[in-house]
C-alpha positions as CSV (number, residue, x, y, z in Angstrom):
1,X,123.2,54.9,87.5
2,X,119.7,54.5,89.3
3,X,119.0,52.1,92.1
4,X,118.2,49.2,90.0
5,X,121.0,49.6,87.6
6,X,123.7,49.3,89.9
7,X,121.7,46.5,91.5
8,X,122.0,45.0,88.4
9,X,125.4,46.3,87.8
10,X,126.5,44.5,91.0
11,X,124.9,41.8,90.4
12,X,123.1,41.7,93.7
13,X,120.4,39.4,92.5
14,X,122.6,36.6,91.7
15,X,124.6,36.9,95.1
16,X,122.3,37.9,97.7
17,X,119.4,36.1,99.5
18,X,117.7,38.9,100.9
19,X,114.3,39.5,99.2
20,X,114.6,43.3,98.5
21,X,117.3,44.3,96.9
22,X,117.2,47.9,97.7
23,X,118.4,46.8,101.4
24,X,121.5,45.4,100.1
25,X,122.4,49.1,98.4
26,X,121.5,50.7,101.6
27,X,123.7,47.9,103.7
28,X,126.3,48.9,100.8
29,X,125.8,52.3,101.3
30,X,125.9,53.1,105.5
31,X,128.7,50.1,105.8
32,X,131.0,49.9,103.2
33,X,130.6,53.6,102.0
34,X,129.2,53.1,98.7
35,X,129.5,56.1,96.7
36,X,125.8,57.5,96.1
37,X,124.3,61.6,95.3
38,X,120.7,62.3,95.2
39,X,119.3,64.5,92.8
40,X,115.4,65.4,93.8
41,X,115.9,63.1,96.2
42,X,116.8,60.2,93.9
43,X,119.9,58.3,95.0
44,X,122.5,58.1,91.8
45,X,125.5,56.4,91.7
46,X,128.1,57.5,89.5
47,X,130.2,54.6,87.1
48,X,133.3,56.2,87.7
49,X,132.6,56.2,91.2
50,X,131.4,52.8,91.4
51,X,134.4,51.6,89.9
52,X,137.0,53.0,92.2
53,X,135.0,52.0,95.4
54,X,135.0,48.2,94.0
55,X,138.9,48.3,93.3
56,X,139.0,50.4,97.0
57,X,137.0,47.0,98.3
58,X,139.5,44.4,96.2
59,X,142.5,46.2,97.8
60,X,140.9,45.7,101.7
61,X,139.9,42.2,101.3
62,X,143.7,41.2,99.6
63,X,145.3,43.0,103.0
């Protein structure tokens, strides 16, 4: 997925108050360890990926 498809995939509009979006992913990405690659220097983010870090994120906040 691009930037602004896992944005939308994580619904970070409808969560988040901060104005640009693309801070929130970065947050994501350096703090939590969201799973990203870059390709030409474009940041992708693999579904599959994606998916296992949520459920990896579920299973630290039920602890």
């Amino acid at each position: 997925m691009t930037e602004s498809e896992v944005i939308a995939f994580l619904r970070v509009p409808e969560i988040s108050k901060a104005k640009d979006h693309r801070h929130v992913i970065e947050h994501l990405k350096r703090m939590r360890g969201l799973p990203c690659i870059h390709i030409a220097r474009q940041p992708l983010y693999p579904r599959a990926a994606i998916l296992d870090w949520i459920e990896r994120e579920v299973e630290k906040g039920t602890r």
